[in-house]
C-alpha positions in Angstrom: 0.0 0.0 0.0 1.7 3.3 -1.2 2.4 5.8 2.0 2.1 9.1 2.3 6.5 10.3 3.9 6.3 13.4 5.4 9.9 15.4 7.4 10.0 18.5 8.2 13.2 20.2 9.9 13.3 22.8 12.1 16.5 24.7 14.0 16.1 24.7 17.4 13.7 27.4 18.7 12.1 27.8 15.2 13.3 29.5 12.1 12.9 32.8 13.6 15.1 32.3 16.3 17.4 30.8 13.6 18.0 33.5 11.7 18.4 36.3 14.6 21.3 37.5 15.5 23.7 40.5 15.5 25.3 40.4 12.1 23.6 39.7 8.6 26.0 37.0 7.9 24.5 35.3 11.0 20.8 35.0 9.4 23.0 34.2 5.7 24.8 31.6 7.2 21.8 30.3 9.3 19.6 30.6 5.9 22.0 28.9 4.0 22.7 25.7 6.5 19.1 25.0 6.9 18.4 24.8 3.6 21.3 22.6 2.6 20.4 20.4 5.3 16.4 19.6 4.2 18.4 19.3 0.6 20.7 16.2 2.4 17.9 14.6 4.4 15.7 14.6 0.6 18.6 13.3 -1.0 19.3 10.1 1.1 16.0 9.3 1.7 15.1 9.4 -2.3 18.0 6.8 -2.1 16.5 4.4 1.0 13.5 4.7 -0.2 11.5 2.9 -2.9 9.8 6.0 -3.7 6.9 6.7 -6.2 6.5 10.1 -6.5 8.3 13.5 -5.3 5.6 15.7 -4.4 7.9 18.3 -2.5 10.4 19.4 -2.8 10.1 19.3 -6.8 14.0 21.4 -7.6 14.2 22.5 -11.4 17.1 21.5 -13.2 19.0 25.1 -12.2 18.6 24.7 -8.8 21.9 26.2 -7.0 22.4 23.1 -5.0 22.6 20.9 -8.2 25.3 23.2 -9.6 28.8 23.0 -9.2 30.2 26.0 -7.0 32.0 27.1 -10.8 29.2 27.3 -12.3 27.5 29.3 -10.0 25.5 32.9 -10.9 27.1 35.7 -8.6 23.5 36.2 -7.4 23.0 32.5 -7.1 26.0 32.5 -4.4 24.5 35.7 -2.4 21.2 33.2 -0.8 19.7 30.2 -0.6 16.4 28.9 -2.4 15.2 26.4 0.5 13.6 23.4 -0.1 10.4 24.1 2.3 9.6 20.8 3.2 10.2 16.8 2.2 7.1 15.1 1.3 7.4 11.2 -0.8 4.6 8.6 -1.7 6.6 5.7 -1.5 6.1 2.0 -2.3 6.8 -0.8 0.5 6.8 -1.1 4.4 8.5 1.8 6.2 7.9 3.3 9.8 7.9 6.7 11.3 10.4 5.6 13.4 12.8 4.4 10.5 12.6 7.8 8.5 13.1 9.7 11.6 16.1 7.9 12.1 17.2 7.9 8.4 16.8 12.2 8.3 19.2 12.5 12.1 21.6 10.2 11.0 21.6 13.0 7.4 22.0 15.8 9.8 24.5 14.4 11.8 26.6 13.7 9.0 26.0 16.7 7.3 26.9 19.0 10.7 30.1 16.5 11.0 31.2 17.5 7.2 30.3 20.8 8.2 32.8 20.9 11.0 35.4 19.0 9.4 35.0 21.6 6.3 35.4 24.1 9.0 38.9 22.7 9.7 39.8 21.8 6.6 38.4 24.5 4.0 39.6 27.1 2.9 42.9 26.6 4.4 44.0 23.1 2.6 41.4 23.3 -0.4 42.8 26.7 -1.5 46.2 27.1 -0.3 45.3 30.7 1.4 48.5 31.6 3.0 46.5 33.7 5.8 44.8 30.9 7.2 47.9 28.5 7.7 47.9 29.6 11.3 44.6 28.5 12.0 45.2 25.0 10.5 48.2 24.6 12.6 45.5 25.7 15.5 42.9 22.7 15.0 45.7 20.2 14.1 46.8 21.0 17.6 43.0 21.7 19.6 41.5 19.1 17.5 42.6 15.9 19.5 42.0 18.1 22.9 38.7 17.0 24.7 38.5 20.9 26.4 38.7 22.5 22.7 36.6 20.2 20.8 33.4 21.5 19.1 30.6 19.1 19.9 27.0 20.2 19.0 24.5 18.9 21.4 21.5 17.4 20.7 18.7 19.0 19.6 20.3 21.8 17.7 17.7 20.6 14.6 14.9 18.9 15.5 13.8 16.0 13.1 9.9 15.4 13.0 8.3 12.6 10.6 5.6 11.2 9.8 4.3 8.3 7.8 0.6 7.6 6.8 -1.5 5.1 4.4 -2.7 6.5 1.8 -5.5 4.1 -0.3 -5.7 6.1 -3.0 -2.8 8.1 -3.9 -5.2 9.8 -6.8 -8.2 10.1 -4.6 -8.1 14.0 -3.7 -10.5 13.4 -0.5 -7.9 10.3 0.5 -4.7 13.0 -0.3 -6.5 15.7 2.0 -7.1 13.3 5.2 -3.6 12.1 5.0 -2.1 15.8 5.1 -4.6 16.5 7.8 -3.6 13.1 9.5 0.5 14.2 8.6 0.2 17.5 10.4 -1.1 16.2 13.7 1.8 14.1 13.6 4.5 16.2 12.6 5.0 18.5 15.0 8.0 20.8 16.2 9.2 21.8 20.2 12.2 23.5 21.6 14.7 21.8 23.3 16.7 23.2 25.7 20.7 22.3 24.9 22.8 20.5 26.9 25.3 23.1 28.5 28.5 20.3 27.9 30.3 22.0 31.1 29.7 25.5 30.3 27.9 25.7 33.9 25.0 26.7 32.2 25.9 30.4 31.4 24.0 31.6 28.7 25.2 32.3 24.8 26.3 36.3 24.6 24.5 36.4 21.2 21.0 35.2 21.4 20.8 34.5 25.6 18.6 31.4 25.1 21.1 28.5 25.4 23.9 28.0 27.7 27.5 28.0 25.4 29.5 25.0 24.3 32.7 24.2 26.2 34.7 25.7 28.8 36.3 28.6 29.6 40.0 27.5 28.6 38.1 26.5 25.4 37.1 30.1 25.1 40.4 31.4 25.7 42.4 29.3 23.2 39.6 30.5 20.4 39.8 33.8 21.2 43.7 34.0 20.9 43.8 32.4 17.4 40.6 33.6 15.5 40.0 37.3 14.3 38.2 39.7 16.1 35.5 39.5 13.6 34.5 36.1 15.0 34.9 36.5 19.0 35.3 39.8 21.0 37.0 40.0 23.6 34.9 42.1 26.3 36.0 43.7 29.9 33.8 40.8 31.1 35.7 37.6 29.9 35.2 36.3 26.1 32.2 36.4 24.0 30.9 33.0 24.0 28.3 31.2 21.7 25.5 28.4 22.0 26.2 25.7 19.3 23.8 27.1 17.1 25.5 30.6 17.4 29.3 29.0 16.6 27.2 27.2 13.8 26.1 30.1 12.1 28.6 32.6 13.0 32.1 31.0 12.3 31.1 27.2 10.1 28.2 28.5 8.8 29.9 32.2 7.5 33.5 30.1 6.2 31.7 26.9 4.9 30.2 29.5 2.1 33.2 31.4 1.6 35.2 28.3 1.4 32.8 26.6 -1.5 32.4 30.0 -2.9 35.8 31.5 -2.4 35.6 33.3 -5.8 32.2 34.1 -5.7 30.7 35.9 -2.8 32.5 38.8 -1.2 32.3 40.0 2.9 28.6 40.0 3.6 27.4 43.6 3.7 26.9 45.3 7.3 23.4 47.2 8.3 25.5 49.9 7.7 26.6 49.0 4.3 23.5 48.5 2.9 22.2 51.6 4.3 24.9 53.6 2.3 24.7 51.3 -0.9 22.6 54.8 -2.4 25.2 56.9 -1.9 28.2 54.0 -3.7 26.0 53.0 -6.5 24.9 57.0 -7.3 29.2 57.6 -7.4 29.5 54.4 -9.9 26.8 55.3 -12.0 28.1 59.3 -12.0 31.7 58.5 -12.3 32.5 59.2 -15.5 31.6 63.2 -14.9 32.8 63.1 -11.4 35.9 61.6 -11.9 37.2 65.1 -13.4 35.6 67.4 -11.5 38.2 69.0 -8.7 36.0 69.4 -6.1 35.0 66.2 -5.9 38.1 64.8 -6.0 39.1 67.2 -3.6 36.8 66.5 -1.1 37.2 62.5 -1.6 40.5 62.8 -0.8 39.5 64.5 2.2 37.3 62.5 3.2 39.5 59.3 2.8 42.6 60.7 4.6 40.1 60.9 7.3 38.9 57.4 7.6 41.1 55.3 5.6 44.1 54.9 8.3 41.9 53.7 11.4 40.1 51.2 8.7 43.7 50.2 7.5 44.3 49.6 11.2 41.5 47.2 11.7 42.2 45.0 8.9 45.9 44.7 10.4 44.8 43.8 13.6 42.7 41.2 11.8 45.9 39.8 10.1 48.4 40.1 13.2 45.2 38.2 15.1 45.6 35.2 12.1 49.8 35.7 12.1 49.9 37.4 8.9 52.5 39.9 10.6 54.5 41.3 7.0 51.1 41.9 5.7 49.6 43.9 9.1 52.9 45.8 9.2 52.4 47.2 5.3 48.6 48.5 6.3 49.7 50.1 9.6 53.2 51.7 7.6 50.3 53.1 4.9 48.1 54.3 7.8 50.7 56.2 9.3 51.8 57.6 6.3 48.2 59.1 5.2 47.8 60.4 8.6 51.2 62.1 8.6 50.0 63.4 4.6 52.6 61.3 3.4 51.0 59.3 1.2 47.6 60.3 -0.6 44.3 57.6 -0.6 45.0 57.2 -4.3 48.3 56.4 -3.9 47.9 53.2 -1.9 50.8 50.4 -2.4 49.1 47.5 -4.6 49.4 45.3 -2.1 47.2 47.7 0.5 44.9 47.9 -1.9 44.5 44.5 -2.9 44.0 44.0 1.3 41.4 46.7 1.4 39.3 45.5 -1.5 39.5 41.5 -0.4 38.8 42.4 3.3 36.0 45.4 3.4 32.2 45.0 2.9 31.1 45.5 -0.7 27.5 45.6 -1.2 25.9 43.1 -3.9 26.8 44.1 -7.8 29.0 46.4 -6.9 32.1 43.9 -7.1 31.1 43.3 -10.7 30.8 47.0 -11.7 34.0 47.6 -10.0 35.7 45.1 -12.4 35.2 47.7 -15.3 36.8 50.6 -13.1 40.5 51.5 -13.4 40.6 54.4 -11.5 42.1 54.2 -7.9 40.2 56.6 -6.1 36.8 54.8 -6.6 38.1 51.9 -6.1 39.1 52.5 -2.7 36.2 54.9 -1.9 33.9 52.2 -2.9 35.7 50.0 -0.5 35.4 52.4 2.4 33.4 50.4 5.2 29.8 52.0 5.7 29.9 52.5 9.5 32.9 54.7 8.1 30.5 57.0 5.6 28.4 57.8 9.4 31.7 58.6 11.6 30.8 61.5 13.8 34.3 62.8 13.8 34.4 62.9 10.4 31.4 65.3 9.4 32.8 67.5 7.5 34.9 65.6 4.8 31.7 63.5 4.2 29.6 66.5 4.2 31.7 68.2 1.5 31.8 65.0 -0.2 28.0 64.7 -0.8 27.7 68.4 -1.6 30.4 68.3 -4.3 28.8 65.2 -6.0 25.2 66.4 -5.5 24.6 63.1 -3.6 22.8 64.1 -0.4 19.5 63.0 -1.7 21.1 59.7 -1.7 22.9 59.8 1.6 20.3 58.1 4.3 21.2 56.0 7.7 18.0 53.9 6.9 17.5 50.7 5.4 14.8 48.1 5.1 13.8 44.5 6.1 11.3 42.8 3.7 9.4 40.1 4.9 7.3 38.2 2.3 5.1 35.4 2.8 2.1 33.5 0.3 -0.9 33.5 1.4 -3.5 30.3 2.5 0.0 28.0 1.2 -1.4 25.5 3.2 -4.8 25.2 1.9 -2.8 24.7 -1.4 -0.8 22.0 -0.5 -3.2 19.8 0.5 -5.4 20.0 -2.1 -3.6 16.7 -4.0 -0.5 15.4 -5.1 -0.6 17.0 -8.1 -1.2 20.7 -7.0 1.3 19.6 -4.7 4.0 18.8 -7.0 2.9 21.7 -9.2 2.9 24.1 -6.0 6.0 22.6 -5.0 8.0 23.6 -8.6 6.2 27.0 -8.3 7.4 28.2 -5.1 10.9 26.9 -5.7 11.4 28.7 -9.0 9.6 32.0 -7.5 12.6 31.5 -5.2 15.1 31.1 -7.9 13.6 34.2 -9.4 12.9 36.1 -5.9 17.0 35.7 -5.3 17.8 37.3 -8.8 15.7 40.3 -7.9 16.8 41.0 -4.8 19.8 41.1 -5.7 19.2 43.2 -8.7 18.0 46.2 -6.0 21.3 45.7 -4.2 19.9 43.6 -1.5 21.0 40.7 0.6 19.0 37.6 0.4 19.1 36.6 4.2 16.1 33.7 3.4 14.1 32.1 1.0 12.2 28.8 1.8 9.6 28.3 -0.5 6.7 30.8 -0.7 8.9 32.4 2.3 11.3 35.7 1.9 13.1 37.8 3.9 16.0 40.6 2.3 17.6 43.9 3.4 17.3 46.1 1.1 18.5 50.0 0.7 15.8 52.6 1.3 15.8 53.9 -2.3 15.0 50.4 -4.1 12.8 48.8 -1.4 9.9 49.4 -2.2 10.2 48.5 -6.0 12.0 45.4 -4.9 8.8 44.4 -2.6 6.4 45.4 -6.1 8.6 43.4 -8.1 8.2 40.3 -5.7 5.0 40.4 -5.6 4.3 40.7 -9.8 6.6 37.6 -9.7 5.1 35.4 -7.3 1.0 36.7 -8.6 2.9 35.2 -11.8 4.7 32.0 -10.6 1.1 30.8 -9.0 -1.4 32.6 -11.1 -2.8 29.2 -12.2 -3.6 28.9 -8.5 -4.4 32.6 -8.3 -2.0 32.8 -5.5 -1.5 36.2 -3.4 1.4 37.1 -1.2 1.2 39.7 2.3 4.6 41.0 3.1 5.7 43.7 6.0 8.7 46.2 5.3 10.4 47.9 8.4 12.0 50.8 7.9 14.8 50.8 10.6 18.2 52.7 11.4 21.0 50.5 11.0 22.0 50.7 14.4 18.9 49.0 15.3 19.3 46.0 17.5 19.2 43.4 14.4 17.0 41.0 16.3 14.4 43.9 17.0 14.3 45.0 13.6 13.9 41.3 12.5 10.4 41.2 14.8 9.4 44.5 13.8 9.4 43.0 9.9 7.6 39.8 11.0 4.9 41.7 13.5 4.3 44.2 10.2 3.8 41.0 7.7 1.6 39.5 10.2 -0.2 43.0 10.4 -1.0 42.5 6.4 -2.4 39.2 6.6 -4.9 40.1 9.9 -5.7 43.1 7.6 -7.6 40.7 5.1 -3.9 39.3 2.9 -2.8 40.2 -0.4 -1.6 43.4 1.4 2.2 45.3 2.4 2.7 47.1 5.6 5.3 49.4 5.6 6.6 50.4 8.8 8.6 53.5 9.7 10.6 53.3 13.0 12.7 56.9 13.3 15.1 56.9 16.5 13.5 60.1 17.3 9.7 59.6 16.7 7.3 57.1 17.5 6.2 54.3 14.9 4.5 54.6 12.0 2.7 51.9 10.0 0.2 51.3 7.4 -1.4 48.8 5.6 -2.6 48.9 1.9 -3.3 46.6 -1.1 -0.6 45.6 -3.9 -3.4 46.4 -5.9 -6.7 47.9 -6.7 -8.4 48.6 -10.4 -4.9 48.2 -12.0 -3.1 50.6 -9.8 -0.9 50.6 -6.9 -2.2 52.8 -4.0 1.3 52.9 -2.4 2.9 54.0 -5.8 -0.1 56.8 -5.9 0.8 58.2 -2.6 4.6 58.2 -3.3 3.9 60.3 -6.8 1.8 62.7 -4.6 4.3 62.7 -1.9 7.1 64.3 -4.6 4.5 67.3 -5.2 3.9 67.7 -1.8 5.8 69.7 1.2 6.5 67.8 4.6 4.9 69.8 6.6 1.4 68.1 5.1 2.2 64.9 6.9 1.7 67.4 10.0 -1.6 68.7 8.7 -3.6 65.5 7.8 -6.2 64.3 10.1 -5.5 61.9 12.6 -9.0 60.9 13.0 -10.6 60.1 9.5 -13.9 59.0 9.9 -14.1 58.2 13.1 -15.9 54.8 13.2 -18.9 56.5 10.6 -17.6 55.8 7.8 -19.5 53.3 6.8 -22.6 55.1 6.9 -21.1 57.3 3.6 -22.9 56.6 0.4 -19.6 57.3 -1.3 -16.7 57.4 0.9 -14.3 58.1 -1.3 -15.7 61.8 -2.3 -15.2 62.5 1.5 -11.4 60.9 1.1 -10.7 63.3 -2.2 -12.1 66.4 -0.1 -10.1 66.2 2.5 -6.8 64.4 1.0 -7.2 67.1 -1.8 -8.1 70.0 1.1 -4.6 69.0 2.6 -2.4 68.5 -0.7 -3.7 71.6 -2.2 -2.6 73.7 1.1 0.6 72.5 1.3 1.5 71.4 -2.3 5.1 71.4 -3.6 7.1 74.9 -4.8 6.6 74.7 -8.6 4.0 71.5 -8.4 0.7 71.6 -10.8 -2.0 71.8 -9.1 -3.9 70.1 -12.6 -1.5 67.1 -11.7 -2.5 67.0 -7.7 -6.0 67.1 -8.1 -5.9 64.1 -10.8 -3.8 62.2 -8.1 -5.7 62.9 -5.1 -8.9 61.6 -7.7 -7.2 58.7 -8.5 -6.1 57.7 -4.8 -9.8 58.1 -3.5 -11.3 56.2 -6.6 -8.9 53.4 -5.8 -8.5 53.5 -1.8 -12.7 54.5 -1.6 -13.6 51.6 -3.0 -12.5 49.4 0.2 -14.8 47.1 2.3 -15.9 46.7 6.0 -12.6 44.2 6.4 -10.3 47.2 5.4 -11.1 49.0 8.4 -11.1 52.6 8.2 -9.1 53.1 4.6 -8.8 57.1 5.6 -6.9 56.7 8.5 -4.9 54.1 6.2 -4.2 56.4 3.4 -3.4 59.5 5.8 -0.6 57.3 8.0 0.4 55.7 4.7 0.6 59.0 3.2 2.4 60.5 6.4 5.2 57.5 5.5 5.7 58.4 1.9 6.6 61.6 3.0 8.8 61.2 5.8 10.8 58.6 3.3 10.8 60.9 0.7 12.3 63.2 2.7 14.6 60.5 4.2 15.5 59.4 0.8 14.2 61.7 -1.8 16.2 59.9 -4.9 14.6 56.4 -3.7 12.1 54.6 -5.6 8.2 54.6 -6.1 7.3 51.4 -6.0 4.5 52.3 -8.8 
């Protein structure tokens, strides 16, 4: 009788608490582990298995983890498109019990290649001199009890279930199994075995106690870069396995298999600035003559490049790399001491700089094209560098002199996307399933390439699932452009997708801002789904959200307000009213000609120096068409459009050059 497999992993604590943590490479890293891992389990269980059919995960041909690391997309090596669940009909006897035990025994010898790839890679695989120190470290530690790496149990929890299914064509049969599957599978947190850590508690995410001792602590801390572990007034930073997973296997197993591909992850603060660095490349060519701009790039880099230059030789005198350190301290001392100008950097301090500094996505292709020194290094330039308060002026005079301050923002964006009623869809049958299945992964595929395009970073995609950071001036056509592509990918199932986008500072605790994106997409979907909330969260000012529709009669009320927004002042997000409607609402005939008397009242008073007021008042008619027509579930869409509204503006002033989203 044919059997309906289902396994489902799950980190530890959930995905959420997966992919928090301090650094974007954490949640990359995180992203790209769990997805490699339900990959595995699929793999060796197709092979176990006398198995009839693939219902999910159903991988195109061009799938990155069918590729060969060569033959790779640049984009491709930037995320990870993750299988979001395994689910066989197979042929034959076979017990819950025996798949659960077939998908721990993949784990554990994926985590134990893992590791050993951890040791091994890049250091003997490509002959990288600068990490010769740190293979003489584990040759040495490895054999130690005290400074062996062993992940406890439960770091991924393994649920399975296995269920008869009479008639694998029989839609009503399919339906009871999945219903019969997810009362089986289910998912709990387990707390980690502390392993002699006396039970203090990881310095990253607090939850679990850390792995090993203190003399383990000590001996890492001495040999790794300061990238990695911190060493505080307190004592040493130290992680939970699934921290040390994601932070130092997780972060160098990537590099390692895709040493020629993918570049330092991006910072918060790199993204953030990723405006001001694509608006130089794309200006270059009538910048790069100009004096003043030179002029005040110079300045500015004479005034940030040595204590950068400094950093990356503490990172090499921390690995043993003490001829190279010595050549980036010699150069900062020398542009301090006006020695030696930014241009003029020795090749081998620049080749340093551009290897070992944050570079956000496309940009290390465009810079392949560039022979001029001075962008080169400015590019590099770190972006918690571009917002150093003791260097205000340079940058100041830096913007002015390239005309880049609409560009220049210390916001950025988290994009949370997810499809809506997925699960209705999957258990419809096997073959919406497979079909589904194939959809979602090659909406993934796609969703990578596009984020990517806006100069994002790809922190997860699982299926109908995604999550970027984005810069403020492309995210909200990035979050447009997702949703065209996944209405597109499952139009035959007239699929719809909520999403949240925070707007955040990027000094905002990561693991905050990472709720605030998930509480906002959540927001959308209670608001009646196929909806974006966009969230504003100044440091200065309390929280602003609002929820609207992709869509409505063939336009994009977001795009709408963001058009109105440019022939607009600010000081109308002061002047709209707070209290639209008030409950009553409902009781209009025709709501929306209330909406375009007092949207238009407010945009007329306060429009724009130099806006047409023909081109407001066809705006403001369009918006209260669209927005007017909403129902009872909507809620009060006046108070919607004037916070939504209120957003545009304060963006636009945040960001002025960004995009519209229309």
């Amino acid at each position: 009788m044919p059997k309906l497999v289902t396994v489902r992993l799950r980190p530890s604590g959930g995905i959420k608490t997966w992919l928090r943590g301090r650094k974007l490479a954490d949640s990359l890293a995180a992203s790209w582990l769990l997805g490699y891992l339900v990959y595995r389990v699929y793999e060796r269980l197709c092979r176990r298995l006398d198995v009839e059919r693939v219902l999910r995960p159903v991988l195109p041909g061009n799938h990155p983890f069918e590729k060969k690391p060569d033959n790779l997309e640049p984009w491709e090596t930037r995320g990870c498109v993750m299988p979001d669940a395994v689910e066989l009909v197979v042929d034959g006897d076979v017990s819950a019990e025996e798949v659960a035990r077939i998908a721990r025994e993949t784990v554990e010898d994926v985590l134990e290649d893992v590791l050993k790839r951890g040791r091994e890679t890049p250091w003997r695989c490509h002959n990288v001199s600068l990490y010769e120190p740190l293979e003489d470290w584990w040759e040495r530690t490895s054999g130690r009890s005290a400074a062996r790496v062993e992940l406890p149990p439960g770091l991924i929890q393994v649920s399975a279930a296995v269920v008869d299914l009479e008639e694998p064509d029989d839609e009503e049969a399919y339906r009871e199994a999945v219903r019969r599957v997810a009362s089986l599978v289910g998912t709990r947190a387990e707390v980690m075995d502390a392993r002699g850590s006396g039970g203090q508690p990881c310095s990253v995410c607090g939850t679990y106690p850390t792995v090993g001792d203190r003399e383990f602590w000590e001996e890492l801390s001495e040999r790794l870069p300061p990238q990695l572990l911190k060493r505080w007034e307190g004592g040493f930073e130290r992680l939970c396995a699934a921290c040390l997973l994601k932070r130092y296997f997780g972060t160098h197993v990537i590099r390692s298999w895709y040493l020629e591909k993918i570049s330092w992850i991006p910072s918060t603060a790199e993204v953030a600035i990723t405006p001001v660095k694509v608006g130089i490349l794309n200006r270059w060519e009538e910048l790069k003559d100009d004096g003043g701009f030179r002029e005040a790039a110079l300045g500015f880099l004479r005034e940030v490049l040595p204590e950068q230059l400094r950093q990356i030789a503490h990172y090499l005198r921390c690995v043993k790399e003490v001829d190279r350190a010595g050549e980036l301290e010699e150069a900062a001392k020398d542009l301090k001491r006006d020695r030696l100008e930014p241009e003029g950097l020795p090749e081998d301090v620049r080749k340093e700089l551009h290897r070992l500094t944050p570079k956000a996505p496309r940009l290390d292709e465009e810079l392949g094209d560039v022979e001029d020194s001075l962008i080169e290094v400015l590019l590099c330039v770190e972006g918690r560098f571009w917002y150093d308060p003791e260097a205000p002026g340079g940058l100041r005079e830096l913007l002015e002199a390239g005309d880049l301050e609409n560009l220049y923002t210390p916001y950025y964006a988290l994009l949370k996307l997810d499809g809506d009623r997925m699960g209705e869809l999957f258990s419809r049958d096997p073959e919406t399933t497979r079909g589904a299945s194939r959809a979602t992964i090659e909406f993934g595929l796609k969703a990578m390439r596009i984020v990517h395009g806006h100069y994002g970073v790809l922190l997860y995609c699982g299926g109908d699932d995604v999550f970027a950071a984005l810069p403020l001036h492309t995210a909200l056509d990035c979050a447009f452009e997702l949703e065209e592509t996944f209405r597109e990918s499952l139009k035959k199932w007239k699929g719809t997708c909520s999403a949240g986008l925070a707007v955040v500072h990027h000094l905002h605790p990561l693991r905050d801002a990472i709720d605030l994106a998930y509480r906002l997409e959540k927001r959308a979907k209670e608001a009646g789904r196929n909806r974006l909330a966009v969230g504003l969260y100044r440091r200065n000012a309390p929280e602003r959200v609002a929820v609207l529709k992709w869509e409505a009669d063939g336009k994009r009320p977001w795009g709408l307000l963001f058009e109105l927004a440019d022939l607009v002042s600010r000081r109308a997000a002061y002047h709209l009213p707070r209290d639209w409607w008030e409950g009553w609402w409902e009781e209009l005939d025709e709501p929306k000609n209330l909406l375009r008397s007092l949207l238009g009242y407010v945009a007329l008073r306060h429009r724009g120096e130099g806006a047409d007021e023909g081109e407001i008042v066809g705006l403001v008619e369009r918006i209260a068409e669209v927005v007017g027509k909403a129902g009872p579930e909507d809620g009060d869409p006046g108070a919607e459009v004037g916070r939504a509204l209120e957003i545009a503006l304060e963006l636009r002033s945040e960001c002025p050059a960004g995009g519209n989203g229309g």
